[in-house]
N, C-alpha and C positions, 0 to 999 in steps of 0.2 A: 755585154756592153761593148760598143765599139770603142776602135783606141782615143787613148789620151788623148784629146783637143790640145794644142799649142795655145797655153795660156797668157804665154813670156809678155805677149803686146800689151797689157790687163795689170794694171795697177788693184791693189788689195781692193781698193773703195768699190773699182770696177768689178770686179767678184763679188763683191758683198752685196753690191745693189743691185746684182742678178740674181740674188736669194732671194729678193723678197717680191711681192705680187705688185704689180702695176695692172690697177685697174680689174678685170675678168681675165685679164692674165698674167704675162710675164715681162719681164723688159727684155729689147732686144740689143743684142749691138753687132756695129759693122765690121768692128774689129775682128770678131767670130766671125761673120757670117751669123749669126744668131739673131732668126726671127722673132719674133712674139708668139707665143703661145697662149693660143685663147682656150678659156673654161667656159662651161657652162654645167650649171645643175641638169636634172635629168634621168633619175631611176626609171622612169618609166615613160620618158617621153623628152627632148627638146625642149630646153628652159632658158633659151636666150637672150639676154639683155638687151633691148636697143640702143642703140647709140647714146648715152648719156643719163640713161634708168643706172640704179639701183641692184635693179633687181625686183623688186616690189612693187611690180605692175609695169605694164608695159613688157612684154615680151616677145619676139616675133611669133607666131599662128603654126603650130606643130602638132604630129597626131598624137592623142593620148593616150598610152596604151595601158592596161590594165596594173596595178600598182601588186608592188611584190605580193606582201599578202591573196592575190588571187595565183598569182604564177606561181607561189608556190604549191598552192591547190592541185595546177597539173601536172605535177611529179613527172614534168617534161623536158631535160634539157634541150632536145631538138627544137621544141616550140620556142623556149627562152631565146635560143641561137635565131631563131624567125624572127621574134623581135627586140633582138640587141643590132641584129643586121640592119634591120629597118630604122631603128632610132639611130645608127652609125650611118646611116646614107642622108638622113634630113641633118645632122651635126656637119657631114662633112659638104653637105650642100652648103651653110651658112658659115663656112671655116670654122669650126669650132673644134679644136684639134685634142680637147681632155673632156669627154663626158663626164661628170660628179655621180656614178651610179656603177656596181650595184650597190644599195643597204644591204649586208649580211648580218648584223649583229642580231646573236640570240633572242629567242622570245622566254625569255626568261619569267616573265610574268604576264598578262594579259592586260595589265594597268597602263604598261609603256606607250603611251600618248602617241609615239611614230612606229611602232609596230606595224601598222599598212604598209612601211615602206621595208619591212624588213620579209624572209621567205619561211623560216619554220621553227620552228621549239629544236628540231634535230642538226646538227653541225653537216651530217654527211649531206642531208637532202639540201639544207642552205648549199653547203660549197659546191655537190653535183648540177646544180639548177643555174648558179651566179655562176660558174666555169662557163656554160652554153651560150649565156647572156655576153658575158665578158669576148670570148671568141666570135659571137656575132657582130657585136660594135666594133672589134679590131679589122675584121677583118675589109674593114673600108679603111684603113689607114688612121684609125680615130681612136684614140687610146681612152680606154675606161679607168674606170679607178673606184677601187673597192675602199670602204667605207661601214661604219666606225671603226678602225682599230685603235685600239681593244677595247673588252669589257665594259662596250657601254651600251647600258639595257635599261636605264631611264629617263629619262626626261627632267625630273625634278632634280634642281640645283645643278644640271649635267656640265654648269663649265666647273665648277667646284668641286663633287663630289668623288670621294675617296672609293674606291672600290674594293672589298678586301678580300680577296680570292685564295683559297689555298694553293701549291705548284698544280700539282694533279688535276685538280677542278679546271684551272685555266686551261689546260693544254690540251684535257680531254675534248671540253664543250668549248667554250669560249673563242682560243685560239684555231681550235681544228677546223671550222667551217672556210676561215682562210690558206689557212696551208694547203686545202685540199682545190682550195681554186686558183691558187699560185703554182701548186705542182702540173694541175693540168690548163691554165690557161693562158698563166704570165701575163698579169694585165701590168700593163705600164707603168701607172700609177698606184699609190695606196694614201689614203687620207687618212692623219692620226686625229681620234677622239678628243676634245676636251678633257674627261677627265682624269684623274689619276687613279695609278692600280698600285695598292699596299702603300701608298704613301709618296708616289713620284707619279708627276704629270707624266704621262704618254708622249706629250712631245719633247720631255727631256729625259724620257727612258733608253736608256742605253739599252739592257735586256733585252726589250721590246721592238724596239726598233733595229738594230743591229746584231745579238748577237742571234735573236729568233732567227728574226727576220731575215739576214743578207747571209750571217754564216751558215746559220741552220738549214734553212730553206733554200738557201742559194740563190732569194729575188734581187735581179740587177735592174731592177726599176728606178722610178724617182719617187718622194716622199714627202708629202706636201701636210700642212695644218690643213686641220678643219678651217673656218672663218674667222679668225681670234684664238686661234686654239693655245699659241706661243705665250709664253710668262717669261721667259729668258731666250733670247734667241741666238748669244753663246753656247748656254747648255744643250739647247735642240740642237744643232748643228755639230754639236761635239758627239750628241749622242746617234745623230744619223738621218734628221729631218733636213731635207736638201734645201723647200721652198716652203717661206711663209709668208699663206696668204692672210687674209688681200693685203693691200700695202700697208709699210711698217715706216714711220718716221725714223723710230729710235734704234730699229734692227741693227740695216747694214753696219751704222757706228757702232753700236755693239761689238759686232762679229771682228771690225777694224781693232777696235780697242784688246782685244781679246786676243788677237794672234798679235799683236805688239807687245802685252805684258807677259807674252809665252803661256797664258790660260788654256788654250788649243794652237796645234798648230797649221800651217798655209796649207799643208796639205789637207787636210778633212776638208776646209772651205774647195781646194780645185776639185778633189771628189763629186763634190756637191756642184760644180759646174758640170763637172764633165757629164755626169745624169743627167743634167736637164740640156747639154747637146744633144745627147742620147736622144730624150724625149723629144726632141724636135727634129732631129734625124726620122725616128720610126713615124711618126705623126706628120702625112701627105695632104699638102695640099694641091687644087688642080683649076687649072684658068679655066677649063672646060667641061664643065658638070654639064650631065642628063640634070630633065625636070625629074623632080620629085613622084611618084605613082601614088597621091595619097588615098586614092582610091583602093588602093594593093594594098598600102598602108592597113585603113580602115579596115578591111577585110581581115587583116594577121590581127590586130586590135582584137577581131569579134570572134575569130578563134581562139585566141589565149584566155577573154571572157566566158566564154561557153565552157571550153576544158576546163577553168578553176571553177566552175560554178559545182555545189559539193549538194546531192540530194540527202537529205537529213532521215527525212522518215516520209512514208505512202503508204499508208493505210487504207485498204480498201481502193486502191490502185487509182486515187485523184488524180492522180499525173500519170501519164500525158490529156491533158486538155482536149478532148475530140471538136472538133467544126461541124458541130449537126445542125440541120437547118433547123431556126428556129430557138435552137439553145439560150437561154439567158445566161450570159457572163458578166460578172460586178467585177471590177476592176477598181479596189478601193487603197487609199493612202494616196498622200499627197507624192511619195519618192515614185510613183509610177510616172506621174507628168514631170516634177521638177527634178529629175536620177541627181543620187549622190553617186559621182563615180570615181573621186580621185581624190584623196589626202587633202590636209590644211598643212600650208606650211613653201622652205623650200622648194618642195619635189613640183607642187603646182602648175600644171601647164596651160598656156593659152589655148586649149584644143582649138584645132582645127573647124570642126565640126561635133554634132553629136546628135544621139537620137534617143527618146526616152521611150519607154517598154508598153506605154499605153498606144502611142502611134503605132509600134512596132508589132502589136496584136490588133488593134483595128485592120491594121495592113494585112494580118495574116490570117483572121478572125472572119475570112467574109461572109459565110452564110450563119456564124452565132448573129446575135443581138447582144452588143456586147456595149455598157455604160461604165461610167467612172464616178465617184463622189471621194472629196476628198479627204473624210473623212478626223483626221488630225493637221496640225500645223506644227509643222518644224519648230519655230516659234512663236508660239500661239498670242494670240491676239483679239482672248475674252470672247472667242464663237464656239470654246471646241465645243461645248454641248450641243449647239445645233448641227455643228458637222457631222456627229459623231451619232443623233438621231438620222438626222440625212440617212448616212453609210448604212445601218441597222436595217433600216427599212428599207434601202435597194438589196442587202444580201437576202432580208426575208423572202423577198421576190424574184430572185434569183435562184439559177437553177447550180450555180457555183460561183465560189465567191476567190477571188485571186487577192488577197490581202499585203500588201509591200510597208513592211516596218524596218526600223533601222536608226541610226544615229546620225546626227549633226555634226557638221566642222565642228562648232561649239563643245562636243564631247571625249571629242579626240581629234588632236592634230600636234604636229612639232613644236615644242617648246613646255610643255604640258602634258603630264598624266593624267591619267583617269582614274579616280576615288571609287569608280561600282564597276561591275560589267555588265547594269541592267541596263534594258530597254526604257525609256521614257514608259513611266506608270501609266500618262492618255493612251498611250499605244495596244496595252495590253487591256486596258479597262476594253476597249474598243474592240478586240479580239476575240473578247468574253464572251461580249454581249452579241456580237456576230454567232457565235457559235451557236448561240441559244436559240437562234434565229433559222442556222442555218448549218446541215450536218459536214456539207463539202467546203470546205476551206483549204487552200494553201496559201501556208505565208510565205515571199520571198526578203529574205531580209538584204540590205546594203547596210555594213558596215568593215570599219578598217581592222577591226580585231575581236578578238570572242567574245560574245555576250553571252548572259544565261539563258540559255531557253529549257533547263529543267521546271523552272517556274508555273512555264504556263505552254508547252508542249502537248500537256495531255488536249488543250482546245482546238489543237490543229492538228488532222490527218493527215497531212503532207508538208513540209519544211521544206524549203531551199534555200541554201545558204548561197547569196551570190555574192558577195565580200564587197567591192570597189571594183566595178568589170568596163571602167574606162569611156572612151567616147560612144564605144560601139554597144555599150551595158544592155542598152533598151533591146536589140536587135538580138545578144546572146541569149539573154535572158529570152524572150521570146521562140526562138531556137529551141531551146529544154521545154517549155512549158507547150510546146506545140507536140512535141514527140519528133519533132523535124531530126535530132539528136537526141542520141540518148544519153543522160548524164553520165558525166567522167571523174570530175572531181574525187579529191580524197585528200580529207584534211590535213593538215601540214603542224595542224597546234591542235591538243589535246581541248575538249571542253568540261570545264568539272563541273559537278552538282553544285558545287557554290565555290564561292571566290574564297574562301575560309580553310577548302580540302587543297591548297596549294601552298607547298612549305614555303616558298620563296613568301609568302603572307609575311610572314613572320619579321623579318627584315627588310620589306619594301615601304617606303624607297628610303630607309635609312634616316638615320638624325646626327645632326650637328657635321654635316658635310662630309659624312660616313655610312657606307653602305654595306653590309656582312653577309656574303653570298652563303649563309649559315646551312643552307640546305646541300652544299655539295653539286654532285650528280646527279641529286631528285629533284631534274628540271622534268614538267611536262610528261610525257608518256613512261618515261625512267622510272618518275617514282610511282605511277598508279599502278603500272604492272609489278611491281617489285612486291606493292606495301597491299594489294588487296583491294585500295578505296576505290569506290566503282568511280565511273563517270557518268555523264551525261551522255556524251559522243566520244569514241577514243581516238589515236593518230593513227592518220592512215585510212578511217573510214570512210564510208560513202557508197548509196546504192545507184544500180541502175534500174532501166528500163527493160532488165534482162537480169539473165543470172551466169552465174560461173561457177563449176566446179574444177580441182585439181585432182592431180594422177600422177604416179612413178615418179617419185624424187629418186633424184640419185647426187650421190656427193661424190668428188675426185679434188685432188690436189695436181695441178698444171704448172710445174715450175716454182711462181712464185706468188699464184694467185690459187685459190678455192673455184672450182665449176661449180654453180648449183644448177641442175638441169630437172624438171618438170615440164609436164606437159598441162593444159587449160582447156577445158571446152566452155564453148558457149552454148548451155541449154537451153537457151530461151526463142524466143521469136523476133529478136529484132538483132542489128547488127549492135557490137558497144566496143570499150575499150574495158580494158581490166588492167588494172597498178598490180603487180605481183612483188610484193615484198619479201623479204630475208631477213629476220631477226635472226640474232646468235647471243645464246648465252653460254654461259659455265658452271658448272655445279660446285667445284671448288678450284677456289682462286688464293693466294695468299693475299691480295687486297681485294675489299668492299668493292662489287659490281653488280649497275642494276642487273635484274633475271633478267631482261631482253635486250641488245640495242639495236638499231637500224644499222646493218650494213651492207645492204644493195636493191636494187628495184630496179622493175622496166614494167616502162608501161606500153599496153600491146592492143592493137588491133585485129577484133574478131569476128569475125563474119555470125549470122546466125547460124548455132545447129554446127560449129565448124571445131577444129581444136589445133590449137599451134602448138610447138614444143617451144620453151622460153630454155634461154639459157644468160645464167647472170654470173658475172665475175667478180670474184672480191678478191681485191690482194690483200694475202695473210696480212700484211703489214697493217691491217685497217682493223683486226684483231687485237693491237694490241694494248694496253694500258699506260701509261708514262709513271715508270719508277722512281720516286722521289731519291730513290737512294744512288743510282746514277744520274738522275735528270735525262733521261731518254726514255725513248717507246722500247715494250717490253712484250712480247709476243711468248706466254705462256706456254712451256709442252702440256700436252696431252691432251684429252678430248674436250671436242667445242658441241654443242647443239645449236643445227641451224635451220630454222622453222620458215618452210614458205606459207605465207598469209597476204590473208585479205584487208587486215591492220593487226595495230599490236593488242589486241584485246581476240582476234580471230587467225588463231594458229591453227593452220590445216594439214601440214604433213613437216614432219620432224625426221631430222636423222644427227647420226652421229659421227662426227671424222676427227682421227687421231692426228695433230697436228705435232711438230719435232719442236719447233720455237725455238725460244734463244736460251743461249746456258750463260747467265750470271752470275756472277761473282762480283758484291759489294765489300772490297776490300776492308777485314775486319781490324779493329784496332785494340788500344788496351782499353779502350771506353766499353768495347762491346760486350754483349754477354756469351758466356760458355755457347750456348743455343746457337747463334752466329759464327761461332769458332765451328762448331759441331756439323755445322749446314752445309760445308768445303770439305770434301771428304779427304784431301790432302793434309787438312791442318789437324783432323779428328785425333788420327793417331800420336800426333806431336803434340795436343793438348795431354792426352791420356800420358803419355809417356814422361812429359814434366813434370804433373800431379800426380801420378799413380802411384808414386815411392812415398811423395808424403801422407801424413797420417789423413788431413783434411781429404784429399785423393781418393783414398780407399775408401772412406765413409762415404765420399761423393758414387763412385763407381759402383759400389754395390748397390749400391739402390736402384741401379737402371732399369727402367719397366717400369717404377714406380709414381706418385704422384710423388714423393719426396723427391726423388730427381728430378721429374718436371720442374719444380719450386729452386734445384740447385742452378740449373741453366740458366737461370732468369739472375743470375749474378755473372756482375762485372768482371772483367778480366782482372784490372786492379784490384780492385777488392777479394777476389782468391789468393791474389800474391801476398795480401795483406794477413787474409785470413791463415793462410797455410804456411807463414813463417817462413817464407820462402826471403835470401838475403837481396837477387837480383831485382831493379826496378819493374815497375807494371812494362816501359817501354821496351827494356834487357829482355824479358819470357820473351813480347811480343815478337822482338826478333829471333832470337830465339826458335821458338814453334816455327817460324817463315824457314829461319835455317835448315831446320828439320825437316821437311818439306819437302825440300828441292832433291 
């Protein structure tokens, strides 16, 4: 942070009403020098109000770029950095000095209604993808700002609901996809959540906000509500939220009232100035902008499109698409002409432009004979039968059928979860009956988050998953289906055989304004590889247009990071890219850990016929587990297994490295048991030596080896001073043994 601002000129009320929002952004004053700080929304693209909007409707004309949910398909931070840069150059064309983006909050469930706007089921791939993104936006002077913190993963009742998380759970998943985009990105801003975690709103978490957040972490950001998020705007500010937006009547009095009765004091409030000088210090604006290249724009758009787009299955090698003269191509569903490409809600952009996937193969398609019918309606309007004989009887005639299903705003978007993960039933009736018709099918699906397609998969030979792939959707999509690219994608969320085989089921989305993260750790690919239950598609998957095999692991330890080094060839005939993953488990642990987790990837470029050496770094530190019993990360000694793969269900070469870890010691008390005493090898002998003379002692000790001593250790330290007649108190031994010790 830069130094203290001279506040002296600045009356309390004056402070106060520079915490709260004016407008899409901030108040300014002359007395500082302190401009206005303008916001705009923005995960995935420019969302800026005009002059006198809302918000909701009317926005200035910006490029779309494909919404998290696809980017995180491309397990690419370089591509994210391509377009956080590019969404940072049209912001800071329009002075808008705080992007509203990235979404990282976990996918916790597949329900969660703003899941498009969020990158993966896994904490490391969210925060490595959102750092690239975050460092692109900044790097034009335009501060981003990471979003939801914390634990907020659904939509139903989200300004209300209770979150009830155990330590461990939060800090492994939950909180670590942030930590790990604030250690390497430092994005300026952080936006707190709605709702509350164990029973305190997020924006008057102290924990959370402070002692994680600014001591922990060490982030000298600024700290803003969501849109409403504030219930007390003393307590937030007490507990470390700088600026609450949008404007607040009651705030600023509040905060006055409150450093008057000595409730907080004046300094937390100039704190909370001094950070949003800060934020308006690092955030450049410039009387002299270049035009925008949205041209260049659109082009990064339809590359980050095409990399997330995730090939599911090819059978009998549908895909790639050939252009033979004369070929018939059906081009059926209504999302070929009218593309879903971008969330409901907030995030919403006015694109620029757009192109949908039927043009974009006519375009490309010139010597097939290629038709369209459009088979289903978004929402229908009493023809689907005759649409839907239409479609049947152009795929009959047809020598391939290119089928586009997928979901509505209507089925998912912000404010709202989703109750199924199916596809609209006309969609699949329609599939069926194509099938029957017609042996080459591939479906392309548009949607914001996993649906099932164990259902009705066995009808199509070839899947592509294209998620939400933005303005340029049509043109990406058409790119894969051509062979023009070879598919890259590689899922980022688990798909399970039914929405039933996911423990978060169980507790989603909570009752009576309480939510019970009752599954732990068995989020997503954690618990499938753990527990056996198969999947439909696992994380991490995806084929290409080509193949890959792996060679020569080798493992070393570098200081204070892990080398995993393998080599890759590309077997096949065409050039591709391949995501090489790093799972690491442990065979024994003293806490509960799934058998695999994500702790690094790179995705690589390979020629055909060619082979690279990949070399991937994990700092130990990312090994470790958070100890409930210190409340810090806890970096196990002794052997790890760490598996290079093609996802976590396809583990191809395994090795083993002996790692030194941390040596703790959870200071024992008289509460603890013998076991605990026993586990410090200093205190062992000073336990024995106290009790050994008494009679209880000797019955205890000779049993060792036994299941009878197993059963003794599991007793209290007080309660053996009890049992053994001993005269000095449980806390006298305790010090005692420490005496002894030293």
């Amino acid at each position: 942070m830069s130094t203290q601002p001279d506040l002296s000129a600045l009356s309390l009320e004056e402070k106060a009403r520079l915490l709260t929002g004016h407008g899409w952004g901030t108040h300014e004053n002359d007395a500082l020098g302190l401009r206005q700080v303008i916001m705009a929304d923005g995960p995935h693209g420019l969302r800026k109000a005009v002059e006198g909007s809302l918000g909701l409707g009317g926005e200035v004309p910006a490029t779309c770029f494909p919404p998290a949910v696809t980017v995180g398909s491309t397990w690419d931070p370089a591509l994210a950095y391509l377009m956080g840069q590019a969404i940072g150059a049209e912001s800071h064309f329009h002075d808008v000095d705080v992007l509203l983006g990235p979404g990282m909050n976990l996918k916790r469930s597949p329900l969660c209604g703003r899941n498009f706007e969020y990158l993966s089921e896994d904490p490391l791939l969210s925060g490595y993808l959102a750092a690239g993104f975050i460092n692109g936006v900044q790097s034009n002077g335009v501060a981003a700002c990471v979003k939801h913190y914390a634990v907020n993963n659904q939509e139903t009742r989200r300004m209300n609901v209770d979150a009830v998380v155990d330590e461990r759970t939060m800090h492994e998943l939950y909180l670590r996809s942030f930590q790990i985009a604030i250690e390497i990105a430092n994005p300026w801003t952080v936006m707190c959540s709605y709702n509350s975690v164990n029973g305190t709103y997020v924006s008057e978490d102290k924990y959370l906000l402070t002692e994680v957040l600014r001591e922990r972490w060490g982030y000298d950001g600024l700290v803003m509500s969501d849109w409403g998020a504030v219930v007390d705007r003393a307590r937030a500010v007490a507990a470390g939220l700088d600026v609450e937006m949008p404007q607040s009547k009651s705030g600023p009095q509040r905060i006055v009232d409150a450093v008057r009765s000595g409730e907080i004091a004046e300094s937390v409030v100039n704190d909370s100035v001094a950070r949003l000088v800060t934020l308006a210090e690092r955030t450049k604006r410039s009387s002299d902008k270049a035009p925008i290249d949205y041209d260049a724009h659109n082009e990064i758009a339809r590359q980050v499109g095409r990399a997330g787009v995730v090939l599911l299955k090819n059978e009998g090698n549908v895909l790639p698409l050939s252009d033979a003269a004369g070929q018939k191509i059906a081009v059926i569903g209504e999302f070929a002409a009218i593309p879903r490409f971008q969330g409901n809600g907030s995030s919403r952009v006015n694109n620029i432009s757009s192109d949908d996937a039927l043009s974009a193969m006519q375009a490309r398609f010139t010597n097939s004979v290629l038709t369209h019918a459009t088979g289903f309606r978004t929402f229908p309007t009493g023809d689907d039968d005759a649409l839907r004989a239409e479609a049947v009887a152009l795929a009959g005639q047809s020598d391939v059928v290119v089928l586009f299903m997928g979901l509505s705003d209507y089925e998912e978007g912000e404010g709202y979860d989703r109750t199924t993960i199916d596809i609209p039933a006309s969609q699949i009736k329609l599939l069926r009956e194509i099938a029957q018709v017609n042996a080459k099918v591939a479906v392309v699906l548009s949607n914001g988050s996993t649906v099932d397609i164990a259902s009705w998969h066995d009808a199509a030979p070839a899947i592509l998953e294209a998620w939400l792939g933005g303005q340029s959707s049509g043109l990406a999509i058409t790119d894969i289906l051509s062979g023009d690219v070879s598919p890259s994608g590689r899922l980022s969320e688990s798909i399970p055989v039914r929405l039933t085989d996911l423990p978060a089921q169980l507790n989603f989305p909570g009752e009576f304004d309480s939510v019970l993260y009752g599954e732990r750790h068995n989020v997503g690919y954690r618990f499938f590889a753990s527990s056996g239950v198969p999947v439909a598609y696992p994380f991490g998957f995806g084929l290409s247009y080509t193949t890959f095999t792996y060679q020569n692991l080798s493992l070393s330890q570098r200081g204070d990071d892990v080398v995993v080094r393998l080599s890759v060839t590309n077997t096949g005939e065409r050039d591709g890219h391949e995501v090489v993953q790093v799972y690491v488990g442990r065979d024994q642990s003293v806490v509960a850990r799934p058998s695999i987790e994500l702790k690094g990837f790179q995705r690589v470029a390979i020629a055909a016929k060619a082979t690279v050496d990949v070399e991937i770094v994990i700092p130990v530190r990312h090994l470790a587990y958070w100890d409930v019993r210190i409340h810090d990360y806890v970096v196990e000694p002794g052997a790890y297994t760490f598996h290079a793969a093609a996802s976590s269900a396809d583990l191809r070469l395994s090795g083993q490295l002996e790692l030194a870890g941390d040596v703790v010691e959870a200071e024992p008390t008289e509460m603890s048991t013998l076991e605990e005493w026993f586990a410090i090898p200093r205190y062992a002998a000073a336990v024995k030596e106290l009790f050994g003379a008494t009679e209880m002692g000797q019955a205890i000790f000779s049993q060792e080896g036994t299941p009878t001593f197993t059963m003794f250790l599991n007793i209290r330290l007080n309660q053996i001073v009890d049992f053994a007649g001993l005269t000095q108190t449980p806390a006298e031994i305790a010090a005692a043994i420490r005496a002894a010790a030293k």
